[in-house]
C-alpha positions in Angstrom: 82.0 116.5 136.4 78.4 115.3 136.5 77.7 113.5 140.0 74.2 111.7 140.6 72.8 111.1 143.6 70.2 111.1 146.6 70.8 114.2 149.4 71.1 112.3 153.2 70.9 115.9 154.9 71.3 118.9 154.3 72.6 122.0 156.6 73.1 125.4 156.4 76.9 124.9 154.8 76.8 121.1 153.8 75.0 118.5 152.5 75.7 114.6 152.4 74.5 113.3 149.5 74.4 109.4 148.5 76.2 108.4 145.4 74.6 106.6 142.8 76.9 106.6 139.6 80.4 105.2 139.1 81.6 109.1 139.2 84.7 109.4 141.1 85.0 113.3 143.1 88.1 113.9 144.7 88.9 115.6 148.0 88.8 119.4 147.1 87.0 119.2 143.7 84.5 122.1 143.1 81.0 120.9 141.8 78.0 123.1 141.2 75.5 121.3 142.9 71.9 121.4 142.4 69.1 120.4 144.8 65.9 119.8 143.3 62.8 119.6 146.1 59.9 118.3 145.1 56.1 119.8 146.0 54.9 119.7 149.1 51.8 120.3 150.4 52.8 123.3 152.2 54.5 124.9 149.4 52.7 125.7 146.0 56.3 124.7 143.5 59.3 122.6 143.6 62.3 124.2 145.5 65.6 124.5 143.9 69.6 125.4 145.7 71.9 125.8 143.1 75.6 126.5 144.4 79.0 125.8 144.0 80.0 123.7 146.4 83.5 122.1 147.3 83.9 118.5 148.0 85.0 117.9 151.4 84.5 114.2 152.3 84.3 111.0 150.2 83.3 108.0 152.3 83.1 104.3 151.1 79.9 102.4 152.9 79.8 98.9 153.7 77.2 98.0 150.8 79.9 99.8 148.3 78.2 102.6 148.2 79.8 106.1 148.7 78.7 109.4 150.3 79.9 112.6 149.5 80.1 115.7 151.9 80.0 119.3 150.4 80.3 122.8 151.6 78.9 125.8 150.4 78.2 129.3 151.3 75.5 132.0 150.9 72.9 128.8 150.0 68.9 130.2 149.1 66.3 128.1 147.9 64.5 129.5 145.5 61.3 128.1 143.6 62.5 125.9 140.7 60.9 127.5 138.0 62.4 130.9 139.2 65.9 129.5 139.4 67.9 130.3 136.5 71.8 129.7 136.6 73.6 133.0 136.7 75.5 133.7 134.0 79.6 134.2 134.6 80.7 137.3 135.8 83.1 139.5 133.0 87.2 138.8 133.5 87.6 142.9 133.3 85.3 146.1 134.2 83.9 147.6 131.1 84.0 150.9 130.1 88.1 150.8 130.8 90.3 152.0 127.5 93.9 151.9 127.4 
């Protein structure tokens, strides 16, 4: 599922981020999110966080708007352009015969 959306805050383990599209995330759902930060004046690149995160709150706003609470762990930003995804780790060891 592809979400879009504007971050409200972000913590240490969570972020609230404003929904924008007619996506629909579920209670429990696991997302990989991805934070893009734009250039600031006191840093040189864009800043990137790129996690999975799990889905822990979906709130309806009075304008019909929703926001979206997720949790994460082990969250770095990193500079964008040094931010690839990492690739999926193997289902077995190798180097095992049977």
């Amino acid at each position: 599922m592809e979400v879009a959306g504007t971050a409200v805050s972000i913590d240490t383990g969570s972020a609230v981020l404003a929904i924008l599209d007619p996506a629909n995330p579920k209670l429990g759902d696991v997302i990989d999110l991805e934070l893009q930060l734009p250039v600031h004046t006191s840093r040189p690149a864009a800043r990137c966080l790129a996690v999975r995160a799990k889905v822990a709150q979906v709130v309806e706003m009075r304008d019909g708007t929703r926001q979206m609470t997720v949790q994460f762990r082990k969250a770095a930003f990193k500079d964008s352009e040094k931010a690839p995804r990492k690739p999926p780790k193997a289902a077995a060891a190798k180097g095992w015969e049977m």
